[in-house]
C-alpha positions in Angstrom: -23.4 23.6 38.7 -20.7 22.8 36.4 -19.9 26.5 35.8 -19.8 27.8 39.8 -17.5 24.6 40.8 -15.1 25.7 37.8 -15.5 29.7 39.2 -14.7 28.4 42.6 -11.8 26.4 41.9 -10.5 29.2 40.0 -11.2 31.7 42.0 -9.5 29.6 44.6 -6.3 29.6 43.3 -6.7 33.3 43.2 -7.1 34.4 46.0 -4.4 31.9 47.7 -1.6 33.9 45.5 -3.2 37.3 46.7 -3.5 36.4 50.5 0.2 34.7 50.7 1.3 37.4 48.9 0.0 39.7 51.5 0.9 37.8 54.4 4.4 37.3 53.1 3.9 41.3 53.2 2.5 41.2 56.7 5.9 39.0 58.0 8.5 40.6 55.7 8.8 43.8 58.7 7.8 41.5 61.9 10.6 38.8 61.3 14.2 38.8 60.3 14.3 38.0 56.6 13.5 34.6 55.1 11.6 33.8 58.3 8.3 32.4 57.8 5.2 34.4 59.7 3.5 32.8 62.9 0.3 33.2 62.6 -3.6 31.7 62.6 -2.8 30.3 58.9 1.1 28.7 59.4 1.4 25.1 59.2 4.2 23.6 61.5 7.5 22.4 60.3 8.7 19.3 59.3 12.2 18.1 60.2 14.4 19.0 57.1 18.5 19.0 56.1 20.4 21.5 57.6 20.8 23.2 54.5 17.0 24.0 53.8 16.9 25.1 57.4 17.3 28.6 56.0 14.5 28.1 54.0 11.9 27.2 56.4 12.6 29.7 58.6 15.0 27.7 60.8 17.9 28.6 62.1 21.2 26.4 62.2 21.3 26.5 65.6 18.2 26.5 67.0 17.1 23.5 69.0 13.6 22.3 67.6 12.2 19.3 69.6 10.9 16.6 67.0 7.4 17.1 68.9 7.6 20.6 67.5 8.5 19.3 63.9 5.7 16.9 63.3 3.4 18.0 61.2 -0.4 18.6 63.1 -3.2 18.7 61.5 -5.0 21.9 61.4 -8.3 22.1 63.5 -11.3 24.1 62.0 -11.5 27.4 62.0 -15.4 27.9 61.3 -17.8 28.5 63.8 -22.0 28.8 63.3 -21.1 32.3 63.7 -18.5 32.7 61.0 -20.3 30.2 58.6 -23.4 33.1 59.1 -21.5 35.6 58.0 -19.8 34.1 55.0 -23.3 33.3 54.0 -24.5 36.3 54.4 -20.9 37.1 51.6 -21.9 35.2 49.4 -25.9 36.2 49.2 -24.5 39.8 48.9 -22.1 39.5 46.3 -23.4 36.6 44.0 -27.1 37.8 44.4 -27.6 37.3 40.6 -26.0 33.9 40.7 -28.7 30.8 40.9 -29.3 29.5 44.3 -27.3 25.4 43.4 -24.2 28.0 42.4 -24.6 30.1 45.5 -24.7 26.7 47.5 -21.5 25.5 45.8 -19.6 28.1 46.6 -20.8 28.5 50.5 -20.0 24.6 51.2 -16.3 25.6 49.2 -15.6 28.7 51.2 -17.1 28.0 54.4 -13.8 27.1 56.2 -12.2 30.7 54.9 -12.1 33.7 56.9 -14.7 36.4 55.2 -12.5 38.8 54.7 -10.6 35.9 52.2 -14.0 35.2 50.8 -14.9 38.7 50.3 -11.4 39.3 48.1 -12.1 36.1 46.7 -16.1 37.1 45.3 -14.4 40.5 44.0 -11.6 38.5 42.4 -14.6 36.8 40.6 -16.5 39.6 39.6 -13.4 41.5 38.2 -12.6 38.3 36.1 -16.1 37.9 35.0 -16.2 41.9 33.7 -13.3 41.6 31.8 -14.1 38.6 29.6 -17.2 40.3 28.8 -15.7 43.5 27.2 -13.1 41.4 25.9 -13.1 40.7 22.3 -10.6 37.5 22.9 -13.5 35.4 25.0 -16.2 36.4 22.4 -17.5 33.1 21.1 -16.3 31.8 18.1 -18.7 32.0 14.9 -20.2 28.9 14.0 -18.5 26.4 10.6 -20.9 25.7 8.3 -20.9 22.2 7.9 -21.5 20.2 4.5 -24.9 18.2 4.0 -24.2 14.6 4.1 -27.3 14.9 1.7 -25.2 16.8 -0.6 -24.0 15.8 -3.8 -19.8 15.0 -3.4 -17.7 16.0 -1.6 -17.4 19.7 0.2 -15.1 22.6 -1.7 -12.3 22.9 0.5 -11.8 18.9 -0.5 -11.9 18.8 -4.0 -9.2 21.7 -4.4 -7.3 21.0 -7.7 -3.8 20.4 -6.6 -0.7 21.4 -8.9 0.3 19.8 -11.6 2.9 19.5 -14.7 1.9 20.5 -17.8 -0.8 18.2 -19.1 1.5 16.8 -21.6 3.4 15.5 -19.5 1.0 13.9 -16.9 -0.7 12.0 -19.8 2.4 10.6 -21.6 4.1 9.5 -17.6 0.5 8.4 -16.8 0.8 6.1 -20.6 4.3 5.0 -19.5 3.2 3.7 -15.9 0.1 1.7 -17.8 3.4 0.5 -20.6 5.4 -1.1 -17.2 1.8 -2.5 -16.1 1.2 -4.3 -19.1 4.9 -5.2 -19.4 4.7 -6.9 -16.1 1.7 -8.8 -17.5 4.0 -10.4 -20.4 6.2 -11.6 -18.4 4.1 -13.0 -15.8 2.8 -14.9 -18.6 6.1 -16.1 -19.7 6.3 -17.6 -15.4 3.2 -19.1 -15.6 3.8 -21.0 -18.8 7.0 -22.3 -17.5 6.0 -25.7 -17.3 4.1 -25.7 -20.9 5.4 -28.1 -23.7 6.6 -26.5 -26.5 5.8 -23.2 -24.9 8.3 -20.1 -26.9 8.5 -17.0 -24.0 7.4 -14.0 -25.3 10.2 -11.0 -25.2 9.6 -7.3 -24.1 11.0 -4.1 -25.2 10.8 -1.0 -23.9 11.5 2.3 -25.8 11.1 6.0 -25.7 8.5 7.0 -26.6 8.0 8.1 -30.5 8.1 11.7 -31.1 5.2 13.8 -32.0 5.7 16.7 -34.4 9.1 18.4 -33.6 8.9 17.9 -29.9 9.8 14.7 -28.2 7.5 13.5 -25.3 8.8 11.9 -22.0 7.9 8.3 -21.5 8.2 5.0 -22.9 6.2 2.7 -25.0 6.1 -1.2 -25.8 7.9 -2.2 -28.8 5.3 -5.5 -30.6 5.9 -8.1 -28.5 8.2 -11.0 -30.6 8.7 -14.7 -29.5 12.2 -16.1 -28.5 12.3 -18.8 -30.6 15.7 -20.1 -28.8 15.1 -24.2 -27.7 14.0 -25.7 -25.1 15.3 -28.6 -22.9 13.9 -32.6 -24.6 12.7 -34.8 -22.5 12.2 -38.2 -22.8 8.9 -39.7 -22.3 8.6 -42.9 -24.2 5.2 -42.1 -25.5 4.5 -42.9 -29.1 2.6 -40.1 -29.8 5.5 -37.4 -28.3 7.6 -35.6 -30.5 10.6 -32.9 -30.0 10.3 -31.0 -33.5 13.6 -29.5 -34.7 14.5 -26.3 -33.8 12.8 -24.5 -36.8 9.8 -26.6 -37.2 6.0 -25.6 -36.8 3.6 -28.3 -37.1 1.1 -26.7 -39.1 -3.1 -27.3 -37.4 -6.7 -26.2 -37.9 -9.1 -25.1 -35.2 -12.7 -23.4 -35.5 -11.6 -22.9 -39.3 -8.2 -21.0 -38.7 -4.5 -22.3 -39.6 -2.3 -22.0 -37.1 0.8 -23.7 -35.7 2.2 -24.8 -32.5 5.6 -26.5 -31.1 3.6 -28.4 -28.8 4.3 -32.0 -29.9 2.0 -33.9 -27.7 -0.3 -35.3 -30.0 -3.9 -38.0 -29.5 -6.1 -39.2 -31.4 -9.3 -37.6 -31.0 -13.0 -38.8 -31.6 -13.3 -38.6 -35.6 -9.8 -40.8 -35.6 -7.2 -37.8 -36.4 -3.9 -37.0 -34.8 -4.7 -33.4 -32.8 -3.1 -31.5 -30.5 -3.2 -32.7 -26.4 -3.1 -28.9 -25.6 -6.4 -28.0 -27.8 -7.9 -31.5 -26.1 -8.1 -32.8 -29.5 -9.8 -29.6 -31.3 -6.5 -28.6 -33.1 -6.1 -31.4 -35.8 -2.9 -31.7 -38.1 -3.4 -30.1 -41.2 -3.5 -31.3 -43.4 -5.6 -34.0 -41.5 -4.4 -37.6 -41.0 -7.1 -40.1 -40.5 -5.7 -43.2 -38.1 -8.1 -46.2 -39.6 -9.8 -48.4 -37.5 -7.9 -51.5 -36.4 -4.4 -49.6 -36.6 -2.9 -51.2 -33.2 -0.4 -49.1 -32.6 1.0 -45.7 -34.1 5.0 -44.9 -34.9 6.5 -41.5 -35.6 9.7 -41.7 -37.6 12.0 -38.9 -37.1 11.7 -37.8 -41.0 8.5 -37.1 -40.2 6.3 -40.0 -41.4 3.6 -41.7 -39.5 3.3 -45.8 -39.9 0.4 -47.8 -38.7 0.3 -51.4 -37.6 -2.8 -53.6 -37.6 -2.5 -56.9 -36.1 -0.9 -59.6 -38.2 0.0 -56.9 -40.9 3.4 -54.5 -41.9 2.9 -51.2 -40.8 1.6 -48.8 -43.0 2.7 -45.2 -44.0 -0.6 -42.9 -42.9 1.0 -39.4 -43.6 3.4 -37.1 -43.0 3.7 -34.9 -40.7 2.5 -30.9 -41.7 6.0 -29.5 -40.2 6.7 -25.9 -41.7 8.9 -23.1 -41.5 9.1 -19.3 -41.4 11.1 -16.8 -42.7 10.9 -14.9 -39.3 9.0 -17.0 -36.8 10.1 -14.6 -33.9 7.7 -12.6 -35.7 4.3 -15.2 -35.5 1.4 -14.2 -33.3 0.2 -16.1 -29.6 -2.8 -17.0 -29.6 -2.9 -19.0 -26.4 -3.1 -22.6 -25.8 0.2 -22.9 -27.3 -1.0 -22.0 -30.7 0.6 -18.8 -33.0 -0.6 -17.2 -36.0 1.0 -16.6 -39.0 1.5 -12.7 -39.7 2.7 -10.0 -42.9 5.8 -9.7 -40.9 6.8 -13.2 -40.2 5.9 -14.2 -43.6 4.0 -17.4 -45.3 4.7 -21.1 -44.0 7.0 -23.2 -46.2 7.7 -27.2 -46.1 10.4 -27.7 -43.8 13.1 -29.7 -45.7 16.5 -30.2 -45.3 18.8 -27.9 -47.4 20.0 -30.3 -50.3 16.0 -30.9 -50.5 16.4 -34.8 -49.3 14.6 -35.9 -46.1 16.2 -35.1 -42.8 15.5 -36.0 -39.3 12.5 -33.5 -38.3 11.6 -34.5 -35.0 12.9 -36.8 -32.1 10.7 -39.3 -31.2 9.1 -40.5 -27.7 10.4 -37.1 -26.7 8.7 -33.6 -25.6 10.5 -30.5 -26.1 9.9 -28.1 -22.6 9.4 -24.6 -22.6 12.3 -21.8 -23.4 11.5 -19.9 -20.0 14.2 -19.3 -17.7 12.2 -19.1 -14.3 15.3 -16.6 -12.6 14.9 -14.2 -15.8 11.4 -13.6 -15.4 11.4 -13.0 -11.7 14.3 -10.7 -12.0 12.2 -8.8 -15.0 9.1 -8.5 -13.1 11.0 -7.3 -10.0 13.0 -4.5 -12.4 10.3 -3.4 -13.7 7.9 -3.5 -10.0 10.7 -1.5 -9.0 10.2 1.7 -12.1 6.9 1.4 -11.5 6.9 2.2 -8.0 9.6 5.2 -8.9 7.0 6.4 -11.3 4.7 7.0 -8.7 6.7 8.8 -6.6 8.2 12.0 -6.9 8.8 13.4 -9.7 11.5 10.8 -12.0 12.7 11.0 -15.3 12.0 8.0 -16.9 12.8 7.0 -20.4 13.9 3.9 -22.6 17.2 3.7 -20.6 15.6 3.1 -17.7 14.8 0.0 -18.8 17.9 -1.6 -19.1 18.7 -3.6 -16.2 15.8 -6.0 -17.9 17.1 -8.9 -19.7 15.5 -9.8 -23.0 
């Protein structure tokens, strides 16, 4: 059904072209030119501007009544007769057709003079011929689709696309994972902004270090170091709050391991020894000091010493605070929980001492020293290097050490 209503609709439009074209034929030697025939088919005119008149077949000065410009409607031209003979057409020349496409096209053409439906069935079968000895409607070979029970993806997907030379992929594809973990140091440094005694951790970036006599693109981290520049002191008024100097360590042990922290809020834990707040009382001064029982209160001097009091009774020197130094403490390992490690390169812990070898003031008590971080640094850092990072994913950028530079350390 589908395929006769298409064929009649098409063949429709057809055969209007070919009969006006004829008709205009027909009327081109009856009439003056540009006149429109009179005939069985001619629809009246409609009133229209003076200067279409021409066009419709009017002239300027006839006198056309508005009776006579009203569009009619047209009355039927079919009669049982006609309808007869158009069926009998259509029987004849679609006699291989099925009987629902005959019927389609008898109830379309019905209305048409048989000598229009007659062109209009040859129109068809002319069409019909030629697509069949045409190679442009032969139908289309059939894709072979992939599987979806086959393993990965089809061939025309997985197409290697081009590339630079594998060298260079692999050291650009190393320098994006250096800005990644970059990024991570310094997010580290934000989040630790709030941490007593907390020393930011620095990042360089450099070219990367050349291999044999040829220099490959990229960049690489540098060992991180700590900026061992002060923080802000705050006051707290709790005895057991320190600000240590500005090269002091106070020197602790934890699961067995020496290491050393700037964090000076201190407690007394559970076995009565002055530890670390951060390590929630795991990190004990070392060496230890034990706070007796009955010891009221607890004093910190700024030399360093530590004083008990017991009711009724002078205070009483307990220790001395482990406070050390190092040769290069920018050089001392994190650890976390605001503990470093002493390293080869930042060399063995000393006594901190004044320089003339008398006692000196160590530590400010009733005071916490902040952390170094400078919030506006860091963000501007992480946003530098976000930035690269995004470049490096792009198309194709050079990117080396200089880069790098807008990054404050």
């Amino acid at each position: 059904m589908r395929t006769g209503m298409s064929w009649c609709a098409a063949v429709l439009m057809i055969a209007a072209l070919v009969a006006g074209h004829r008709q205009w034929g027909r009327s081109a030697s009856a009439g003056p030119p540009g006149a429109l025939p009179k005939g069985e088919f001619s629809v009246p005119l409609r009133a229209v501007p003076l200067r279409d008149r021409a066009l419709k077949g009017i002239a300027a000065d006839d006198d056309v009544s508005p009776q006579e410009l009203r569009p009619q409607r047209l009355a039927p031209r079919s009669s049982p007769a006609d309808e007869a003979q158009i069926r009998a057409i259509i029987e004849q020349e679609l006699s291989d057709a099925p009987q629902e496409e005959r019927d389609i096209f008898f109830d379309q053409l019905k209305a048409l003079p048989a000598v229009m439906v007659r062109d209009m069935l040859n129109v068809r079968r002319q069409v019909g011929s030629a697509q069949e000895n045409s190679p442009l409607f032969a139908p289309a070979p059939e894709l072979a689709m992939p599987s979806p029970l086959a393993p990965g993806p089809p061939s025309y997907l997985t197409e290697p696309a081009p590339v630079r030379p594998g060298r260079q992929v692999a050291s650009l594809d190393s320098s994006a994972e250096t800005l990644r973990e970059a990024i991570q140091w310094h997010r580290h440094n934000l989040l630790n902004s709030m941490t007593p005694g907390f020393r930011r951790v620095r990042v360089l970036l450099v070219d990367r270090t050349s291999s044999g006599e040829s220099i490959q693109p990229g960049i690489e981290l540098a060992p991180p170091v700590l900026d061992v520049s002060p923080g802000d002191v705050e006051e707290t008024g709790r005895p057991l709050d320190i600000a240590l100097a500005e090269s002091a360590w106070l020197a602790v042990r934890i699961d067995g391991a020496e290491r050393f922290t700037r964090c000076g809020a201190l407690l007394i834990n559970g076995d009565r020894r002055l530890a670390t707040v951060a390590s929630a009382g795991r990190a004990t001064l070392q060496p230890e000091i034990l706070i007796p029982e009955g010891v009221e209160q607890v004093l910190i001097e700024p030399d360093g010493r530590i004083r008990g009091s017991m009711a009724g009774a002078k205070p009483q020197v307990l220790g001395r605070l482990p406070l050390v130094t190092f040769v290069a403490p920018e050089l001392l390992q994190p650890v976390g929980g605001t503990l470093v490690a002493a390293t080869a390169r930042s060399g063995t812990p000393s006594p901190a001492a004044s320089a003339d070898g008398g006692d000196c003031e160590l530590v400010v008590p009733l005071c916490l020293e902040l952390s170094n971080v400078d919030v506006d640094l860091e963000r501007n850092n992480i946003r530098v290097l976000t930035e690269q990072l995004e470049a490096l994913a792009g198309p194709t950028h050079p990117l080396a050490a200089g880069n790098s530079n807008r990054t404050q350390q």
